[in-house]
C-alpha positions in Angstrom: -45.5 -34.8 -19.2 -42.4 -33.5 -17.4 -39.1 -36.1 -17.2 -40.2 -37.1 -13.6 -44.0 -38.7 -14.8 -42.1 -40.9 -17.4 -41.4 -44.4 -16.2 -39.3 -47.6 -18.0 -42.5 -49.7 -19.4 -44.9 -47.4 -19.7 -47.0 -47.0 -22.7 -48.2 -43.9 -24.5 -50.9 -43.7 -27.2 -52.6 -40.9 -29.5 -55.5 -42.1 -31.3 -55.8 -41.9 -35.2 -55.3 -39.0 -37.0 -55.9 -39.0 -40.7 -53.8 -39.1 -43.7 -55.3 -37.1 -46.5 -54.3 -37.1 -50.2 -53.5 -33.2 -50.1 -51.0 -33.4 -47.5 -49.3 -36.3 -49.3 -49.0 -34.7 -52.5 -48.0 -31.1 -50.4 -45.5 -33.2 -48.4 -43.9 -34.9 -51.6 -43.7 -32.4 -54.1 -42.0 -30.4 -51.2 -39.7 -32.8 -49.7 -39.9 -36.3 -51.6 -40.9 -35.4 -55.3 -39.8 -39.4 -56.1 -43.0 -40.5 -58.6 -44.6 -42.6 -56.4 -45.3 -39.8 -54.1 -46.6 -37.2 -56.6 -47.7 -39.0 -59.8 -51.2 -41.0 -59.9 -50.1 -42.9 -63.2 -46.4 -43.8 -62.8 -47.8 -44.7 -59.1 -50.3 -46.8 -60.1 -48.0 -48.5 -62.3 -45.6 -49.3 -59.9 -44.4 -51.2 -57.3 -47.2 -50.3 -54.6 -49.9 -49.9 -57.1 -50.4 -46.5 -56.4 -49.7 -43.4 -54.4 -47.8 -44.0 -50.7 -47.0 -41.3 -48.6 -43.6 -40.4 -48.1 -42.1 -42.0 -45.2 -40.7 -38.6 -44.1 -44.4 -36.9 -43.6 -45.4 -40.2 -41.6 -42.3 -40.0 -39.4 -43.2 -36.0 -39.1 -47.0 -37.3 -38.3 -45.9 -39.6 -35.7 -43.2 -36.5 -33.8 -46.6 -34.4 -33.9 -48.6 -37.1 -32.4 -45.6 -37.4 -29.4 -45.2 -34.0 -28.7 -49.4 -33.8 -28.8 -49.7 -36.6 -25.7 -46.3 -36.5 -24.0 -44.0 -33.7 -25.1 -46.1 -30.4 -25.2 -45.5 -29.3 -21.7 -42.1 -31.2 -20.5 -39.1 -30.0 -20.3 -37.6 -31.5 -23.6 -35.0 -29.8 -25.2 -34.5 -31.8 -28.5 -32.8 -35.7 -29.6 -29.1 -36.7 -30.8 -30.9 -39.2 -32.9 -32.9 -42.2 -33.7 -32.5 -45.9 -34.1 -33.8 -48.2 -36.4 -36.4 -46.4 -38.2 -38.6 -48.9 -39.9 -41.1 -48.0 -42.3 -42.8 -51.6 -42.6 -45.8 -50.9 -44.8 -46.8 -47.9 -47.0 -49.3 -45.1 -46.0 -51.9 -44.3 -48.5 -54.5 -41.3 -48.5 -58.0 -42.2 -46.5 -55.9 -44.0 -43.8 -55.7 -42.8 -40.4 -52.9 -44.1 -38.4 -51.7 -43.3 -34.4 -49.1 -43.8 -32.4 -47.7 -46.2 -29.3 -44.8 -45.5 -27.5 -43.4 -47.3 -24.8 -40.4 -45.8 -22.3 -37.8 -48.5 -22.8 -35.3 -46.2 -20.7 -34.6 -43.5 -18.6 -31.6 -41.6 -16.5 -30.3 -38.7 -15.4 -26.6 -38.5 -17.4 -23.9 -39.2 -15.5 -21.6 -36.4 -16.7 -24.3 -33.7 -16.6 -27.5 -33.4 -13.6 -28.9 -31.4 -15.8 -29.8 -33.7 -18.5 -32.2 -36.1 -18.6 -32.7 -39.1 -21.3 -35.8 -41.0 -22.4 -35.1 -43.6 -25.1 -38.1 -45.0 -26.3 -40.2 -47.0 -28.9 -42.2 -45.9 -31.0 -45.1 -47.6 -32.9 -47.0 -46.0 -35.6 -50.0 -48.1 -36.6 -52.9 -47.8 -39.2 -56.5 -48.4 -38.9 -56.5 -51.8 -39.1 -54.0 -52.4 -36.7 -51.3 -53.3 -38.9 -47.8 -51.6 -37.5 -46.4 -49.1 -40.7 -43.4 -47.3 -39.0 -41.4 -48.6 -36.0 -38.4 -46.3 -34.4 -36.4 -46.0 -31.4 -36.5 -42.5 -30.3 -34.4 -40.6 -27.7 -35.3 -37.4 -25.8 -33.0 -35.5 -23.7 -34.9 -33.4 -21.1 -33.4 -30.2 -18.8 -33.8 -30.4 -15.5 -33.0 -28.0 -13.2 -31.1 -28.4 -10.2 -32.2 -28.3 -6.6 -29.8 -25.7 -5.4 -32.4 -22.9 -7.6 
């Protein structure tokens, strides 16, 4: 989608993708080694009963899934950041989960007209409907002037 298609309320979905037990452990042992991530039996004796996915590979799921049904073919350029990044309940291998977004805001900065801004919500739910990461996201977007 390019910066002009996006609009304050809209909302943007990508169905489920799944969450397999072979990315979680690649993920982890690469990124997030803690035991509750890599190890079946310290896991399972836990606090979650059992292996979770990082929160880091669902947060890297959920950029894939934007860039996948909004962000491929726009003009975005990058983001100074998020805002509260929620992960509400863990991930486990055999779930699928997919992503809603809804455009809470969006300008053209007032010290550049070459920059546009997209904040926007993001909601990351499995496949029972049950929300597992919530975020505020914002986008910054080039656009080029009229005078080219």
């Amino acid at each position: 989608m390019k910066f002009a298609e996006f609009e304050v309320g809209m909302l943007i979905k990508h169905p489920l993708v799944p969450v397999t037990r072979e990315e979680m452990l690649d993920f982890a042992q690469k990124y997030d080694p803690q035991s509750f991530h890599i190890d079946d039996k310290q896991a399972e004796e836990g606090h979650w009963g059992g292996l979770i996915a990082s929160g880091w590979l669902t947060c890297g799921k959920a950029m894939r899934m934007a860039v996948d049904s909004a962000l491929h073919d726009s003009e975005s350029f990058g983001s100074p950041g998020l805002e509260r990044l929620r992960w509400v309940l863990p991930v486990r291998a055999g779930d699928s989960i997919r992503l809603e977004a809804t455009v809470a805001s969006k300008r053209v900065s007032s010290s550049r007209s070459d920059l546009g801004i997209i904040r926007w919500n993001w909601n990351v739910f499995n496949q029972r409907d049950e929300l597992v990461l919530e975020m505020e996201a914002t986008s910054m977007f080039e656009l080029k002037s009229e005078q080219e």
